[in-house]
N, C-alpha and C positions, 0 to 999 in steps of 0.2 A: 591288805585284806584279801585272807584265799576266795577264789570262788570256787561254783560247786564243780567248776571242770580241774580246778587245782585238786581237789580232793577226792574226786573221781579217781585220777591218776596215785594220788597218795595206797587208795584202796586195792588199786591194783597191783601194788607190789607182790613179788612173791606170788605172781600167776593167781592171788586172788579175785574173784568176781562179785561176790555179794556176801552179808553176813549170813550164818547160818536162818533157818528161820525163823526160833524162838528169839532169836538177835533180830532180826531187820521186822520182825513184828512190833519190838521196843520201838525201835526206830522210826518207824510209822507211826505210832501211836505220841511220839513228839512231834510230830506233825499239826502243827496248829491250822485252823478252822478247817477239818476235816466233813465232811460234809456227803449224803447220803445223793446221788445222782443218775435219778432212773433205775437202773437195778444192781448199778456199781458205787460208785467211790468216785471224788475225787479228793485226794488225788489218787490213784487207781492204787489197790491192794498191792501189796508184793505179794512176789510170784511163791509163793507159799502152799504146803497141802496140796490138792493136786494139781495146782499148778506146778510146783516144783520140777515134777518126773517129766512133767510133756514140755517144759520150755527147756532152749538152750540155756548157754553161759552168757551169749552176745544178747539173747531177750532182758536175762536178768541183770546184767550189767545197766543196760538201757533202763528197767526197772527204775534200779536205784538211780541210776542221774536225774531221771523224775521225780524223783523225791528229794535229792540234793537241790534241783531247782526249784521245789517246790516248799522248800526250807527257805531259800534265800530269799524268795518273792516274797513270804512271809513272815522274816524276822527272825526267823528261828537257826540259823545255818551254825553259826557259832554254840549251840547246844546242841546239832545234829553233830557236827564236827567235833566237840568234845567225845559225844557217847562213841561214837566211831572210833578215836584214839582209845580211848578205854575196852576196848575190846581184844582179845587174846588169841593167837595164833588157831586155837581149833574152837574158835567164834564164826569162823571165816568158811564158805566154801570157795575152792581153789579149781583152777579148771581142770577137765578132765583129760 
C-alpha cells in the first residue's frame, strides 16, 4: 500500500511540484470532510490564485503533501492517487 510520501515522490518526477491550479482545486475538493476553520480550511486551501505568484515551489510542494496526508487519514488516498495518475504532463507545474 503506497503512502502519501511514496506518492509525493511519484509527483515529483520530471522536476514537477504541484498540479496546475484548476488540477490541484479538483484535487482538494476530493478531499473528504472538508471543513470551514476560523477563516481558513482545514485542510488548508492550495496554494492557488494569489497565492500561487507569492509562494515558492518547496511551500507548494509541502502544500500538497498535506493534502496527500490529509487523504490517507481520511480514506481517500487511493482516489487522490488515482486522479493524480490521470493527470497529463502540462497538468503539472514544474519547477522553475
Amino acid at each position: 500500500m503506497k503512502t502519501p510520501d511514496d506518492i509525493l515522490v511519484e509527483c515529483s518526477v520530471k522536476r514537477r511540484v504541484c498540479p496546475q491550479p484548476q488540477q490541484w482545486n479538483k484535487l482538494w475538493e476530493l478531499l473528504p470532510d472538508r471543513r470551514r476553520q476560523g477563516e481558513g480550511w482545514e485542510p488548508p486551501l492550495p496554494l492557488i490564485l494569489a497565492a500561487w505568484h507569492h509562494t515558492s515551489d518547496a511551500e507548494k510542494r509541502e502544500r500538497l503533501r498535506v493534502h496527500l496526508r490529509w487523504a490517507a487519514a481520511h480514506g481517500a488516498l487511493d482516489k487522490v492517487a488515482n486522479f493524480i495518475s490521470s493527470l497529463k504532463p502540462e497538468d503539472w507545474h514544474t519547477e522553475r
